[in-house]
Backbone as a ProteinNet text record, in pm:
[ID]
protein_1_A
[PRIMARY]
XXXXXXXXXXXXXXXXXXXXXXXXXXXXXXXXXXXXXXXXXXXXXXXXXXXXXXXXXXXXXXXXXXXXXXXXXXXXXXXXXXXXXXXXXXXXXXX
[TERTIARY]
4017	3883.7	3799	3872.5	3790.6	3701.9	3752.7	3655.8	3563.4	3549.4	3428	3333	3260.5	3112.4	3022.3	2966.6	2886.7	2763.9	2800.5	2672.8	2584.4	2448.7	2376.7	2307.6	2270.6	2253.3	2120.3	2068.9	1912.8	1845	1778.3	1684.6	1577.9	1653	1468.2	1406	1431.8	1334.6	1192.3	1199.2	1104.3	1046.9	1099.1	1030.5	989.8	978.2	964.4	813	684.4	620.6	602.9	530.4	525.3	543.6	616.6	615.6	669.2	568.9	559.9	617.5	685.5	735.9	768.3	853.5	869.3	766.4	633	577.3	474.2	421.4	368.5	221.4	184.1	120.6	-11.5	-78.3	-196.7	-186.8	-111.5	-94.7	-113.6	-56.6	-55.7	-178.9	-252.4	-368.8	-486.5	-477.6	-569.4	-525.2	-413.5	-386.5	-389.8	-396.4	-456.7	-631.4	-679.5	-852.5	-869.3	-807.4	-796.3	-786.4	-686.5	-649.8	-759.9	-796.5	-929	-1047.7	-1083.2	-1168.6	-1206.6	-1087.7	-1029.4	-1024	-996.7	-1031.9	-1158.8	-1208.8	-1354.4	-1464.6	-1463.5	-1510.3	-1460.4	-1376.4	-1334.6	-1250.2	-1235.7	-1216.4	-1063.9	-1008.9	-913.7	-751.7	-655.6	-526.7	-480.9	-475	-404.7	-451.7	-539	-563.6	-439.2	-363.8	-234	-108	-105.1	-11.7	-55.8	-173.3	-211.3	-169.6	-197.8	-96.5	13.2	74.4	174.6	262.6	179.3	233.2	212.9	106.6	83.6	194.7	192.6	302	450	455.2	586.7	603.9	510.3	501.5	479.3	418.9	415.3	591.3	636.1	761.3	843.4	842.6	947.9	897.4	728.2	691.7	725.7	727.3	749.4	908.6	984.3	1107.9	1187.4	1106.3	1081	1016.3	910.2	854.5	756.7	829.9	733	549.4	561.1	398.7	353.7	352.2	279.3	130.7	117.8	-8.5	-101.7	-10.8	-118	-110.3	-14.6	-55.1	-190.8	-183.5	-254.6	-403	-472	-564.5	-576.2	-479.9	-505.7	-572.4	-496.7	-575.8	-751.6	-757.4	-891.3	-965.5	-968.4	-1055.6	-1077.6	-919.3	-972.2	-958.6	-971.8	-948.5	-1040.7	-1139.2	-1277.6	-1277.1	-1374.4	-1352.6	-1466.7	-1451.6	-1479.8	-1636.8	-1745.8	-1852.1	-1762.6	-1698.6	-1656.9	-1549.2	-1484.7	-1342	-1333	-1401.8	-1404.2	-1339	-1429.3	-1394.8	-1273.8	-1212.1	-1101.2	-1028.7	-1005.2	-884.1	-806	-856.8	-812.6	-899.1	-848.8	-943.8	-974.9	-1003.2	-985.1	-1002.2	-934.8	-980.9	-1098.5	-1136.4	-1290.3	-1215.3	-1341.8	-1346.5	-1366.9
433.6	486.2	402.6	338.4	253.6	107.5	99.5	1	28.6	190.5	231.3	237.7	295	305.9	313.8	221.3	213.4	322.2	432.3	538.5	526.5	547.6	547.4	681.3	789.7	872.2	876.8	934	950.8	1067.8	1021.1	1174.9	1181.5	1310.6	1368.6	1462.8	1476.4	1491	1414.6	1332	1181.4	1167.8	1208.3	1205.5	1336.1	1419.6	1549.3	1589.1	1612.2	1685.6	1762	1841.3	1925	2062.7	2110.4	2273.5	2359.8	2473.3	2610.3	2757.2	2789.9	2911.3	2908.9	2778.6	2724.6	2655	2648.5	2552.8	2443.2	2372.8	2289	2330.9	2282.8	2288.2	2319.6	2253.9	2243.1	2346.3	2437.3	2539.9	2604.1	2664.9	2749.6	2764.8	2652.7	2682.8	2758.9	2706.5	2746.6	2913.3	2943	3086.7	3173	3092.9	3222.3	3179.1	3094.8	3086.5	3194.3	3171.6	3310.5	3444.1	3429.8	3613.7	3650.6	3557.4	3612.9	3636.7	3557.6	3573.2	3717.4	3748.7	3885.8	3987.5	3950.6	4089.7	4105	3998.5	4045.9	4066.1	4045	4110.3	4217.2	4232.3	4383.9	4501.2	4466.7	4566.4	4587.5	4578.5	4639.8	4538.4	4615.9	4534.5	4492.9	4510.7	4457.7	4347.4	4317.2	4127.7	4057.9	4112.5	4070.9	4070.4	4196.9	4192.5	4067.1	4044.4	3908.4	3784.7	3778.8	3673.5	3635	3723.6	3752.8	3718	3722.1	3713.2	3574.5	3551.2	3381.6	3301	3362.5	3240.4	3247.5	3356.4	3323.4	3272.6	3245.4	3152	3040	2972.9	2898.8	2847.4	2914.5	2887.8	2835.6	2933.3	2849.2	2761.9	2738	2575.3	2496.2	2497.3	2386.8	2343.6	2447.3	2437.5	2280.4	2339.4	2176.2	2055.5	2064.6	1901.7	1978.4	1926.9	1956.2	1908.1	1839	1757.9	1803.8	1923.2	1956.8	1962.5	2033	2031.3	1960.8	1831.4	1717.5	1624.7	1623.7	1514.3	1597	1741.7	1812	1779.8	1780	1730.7	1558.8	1537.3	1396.1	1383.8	1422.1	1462.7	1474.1	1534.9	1643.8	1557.5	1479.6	1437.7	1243	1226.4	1066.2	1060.5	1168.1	1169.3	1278.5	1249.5	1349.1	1361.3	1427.2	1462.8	1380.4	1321.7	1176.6	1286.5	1182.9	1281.8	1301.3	1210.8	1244.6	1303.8	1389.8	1423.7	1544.8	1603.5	1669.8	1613.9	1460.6	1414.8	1325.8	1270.3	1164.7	1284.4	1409.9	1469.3	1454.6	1307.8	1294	1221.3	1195.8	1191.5	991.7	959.2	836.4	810.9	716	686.6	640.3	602.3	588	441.6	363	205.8	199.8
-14762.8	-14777.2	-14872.3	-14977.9	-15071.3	-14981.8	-14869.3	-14769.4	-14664.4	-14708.7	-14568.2	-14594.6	-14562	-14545.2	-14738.1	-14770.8	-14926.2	-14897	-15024.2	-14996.3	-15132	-15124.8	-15257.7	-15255.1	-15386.9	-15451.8	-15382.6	-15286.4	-15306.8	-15333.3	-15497.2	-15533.4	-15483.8	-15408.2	-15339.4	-15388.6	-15527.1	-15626.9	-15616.2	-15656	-15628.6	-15491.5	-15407.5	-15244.8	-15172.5	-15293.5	-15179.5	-15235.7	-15191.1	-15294.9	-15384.7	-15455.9	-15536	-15510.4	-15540.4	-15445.4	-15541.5	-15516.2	-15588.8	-15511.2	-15518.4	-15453.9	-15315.7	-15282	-15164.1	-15073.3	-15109	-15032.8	-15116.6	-15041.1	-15143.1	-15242	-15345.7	-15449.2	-15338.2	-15268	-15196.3	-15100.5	-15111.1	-14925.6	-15058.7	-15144.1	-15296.6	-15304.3	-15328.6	-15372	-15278.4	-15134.5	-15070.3	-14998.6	-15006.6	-14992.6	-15136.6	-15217.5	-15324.4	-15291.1	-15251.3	-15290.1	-15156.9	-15036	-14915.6	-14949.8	-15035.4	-15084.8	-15155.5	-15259.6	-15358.9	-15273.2	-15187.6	-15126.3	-15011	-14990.2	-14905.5	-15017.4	-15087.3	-15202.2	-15205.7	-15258.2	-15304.4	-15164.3	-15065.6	-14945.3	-14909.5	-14893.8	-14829.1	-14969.6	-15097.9	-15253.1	-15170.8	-15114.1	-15099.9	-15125.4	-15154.6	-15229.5	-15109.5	-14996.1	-14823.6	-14866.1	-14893.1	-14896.9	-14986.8	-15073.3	-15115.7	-15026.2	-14928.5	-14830.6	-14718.5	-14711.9	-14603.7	-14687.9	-14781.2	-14878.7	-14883.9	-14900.7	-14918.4	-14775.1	-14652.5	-14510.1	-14475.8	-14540.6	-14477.5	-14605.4	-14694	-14760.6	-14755.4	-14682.9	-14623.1	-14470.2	-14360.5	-14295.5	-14328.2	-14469.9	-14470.8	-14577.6	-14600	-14635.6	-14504.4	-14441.1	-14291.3	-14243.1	-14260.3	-14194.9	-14321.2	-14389.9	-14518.4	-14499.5	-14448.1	-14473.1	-14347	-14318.3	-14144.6	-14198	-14237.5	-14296.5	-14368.2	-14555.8	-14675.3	-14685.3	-14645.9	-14610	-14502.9	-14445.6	-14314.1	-14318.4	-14482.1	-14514.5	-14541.3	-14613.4	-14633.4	-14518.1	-14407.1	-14271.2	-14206	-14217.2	-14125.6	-14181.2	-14376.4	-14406	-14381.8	-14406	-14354.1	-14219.1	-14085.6	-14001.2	-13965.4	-14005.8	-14012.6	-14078.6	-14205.5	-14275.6	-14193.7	-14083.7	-14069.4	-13934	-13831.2	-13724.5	-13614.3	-13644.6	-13584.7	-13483.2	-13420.5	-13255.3	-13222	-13130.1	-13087.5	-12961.3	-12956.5	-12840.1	-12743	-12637	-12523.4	-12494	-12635.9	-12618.7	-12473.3	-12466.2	-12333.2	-12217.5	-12180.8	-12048.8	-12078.4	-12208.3	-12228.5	-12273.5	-12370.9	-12408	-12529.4	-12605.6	-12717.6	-12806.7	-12929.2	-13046.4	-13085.7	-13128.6	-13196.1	-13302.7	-13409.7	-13553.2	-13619.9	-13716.4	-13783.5	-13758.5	-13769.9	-13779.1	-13924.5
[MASK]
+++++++++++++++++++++++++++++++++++++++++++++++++++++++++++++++++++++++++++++++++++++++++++++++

């Protein structure tokens, strides 16, 4: 066994993002700015149980690929909907 396969230690500490209560720092943030925002429109505490529901979906998507959230802003912010997406179906990048 001392001639098989050479393995190295990789911390994925260092490669994983930042994550708070199982999902990342940036999904955290924008489901509490959701919940607050659901409180203070509708006074009522259910806006904690809707919280409370989306961050644990977003726990089982995090649990698949930690960065879902930031490919998905990535997305959105460099990949616009192009005029003719209707008649072509897909998007194209900024020049």
């Amino acid at each position: 066994m001392s001639d098989g396969l050479r393995h190295d230690a990789l911390f994925v500490s260092l490669t994983r993002p930042q994550m708070f209560a199982g999902v990342t720092y940036s999904f955290f943030v924008i489901n509490a700015v959701i919940a607050v925002e659901l409180f203070l429109v509708f006074g009522s505490l259910w806006a904690l149980l809707a919280a409370v529901l989306v961050h644990g979906m977003g726990v089982l998507i995090h649990l698949e690929e930690p960065r879902i959230v930031d490919l998905w802003l990535t997305r959105v912010r460099h990949c616009p909907r192009v005029k003719n997406h209707a008649l072509w179906r897909c998007n194209s990048y900024r020049a």
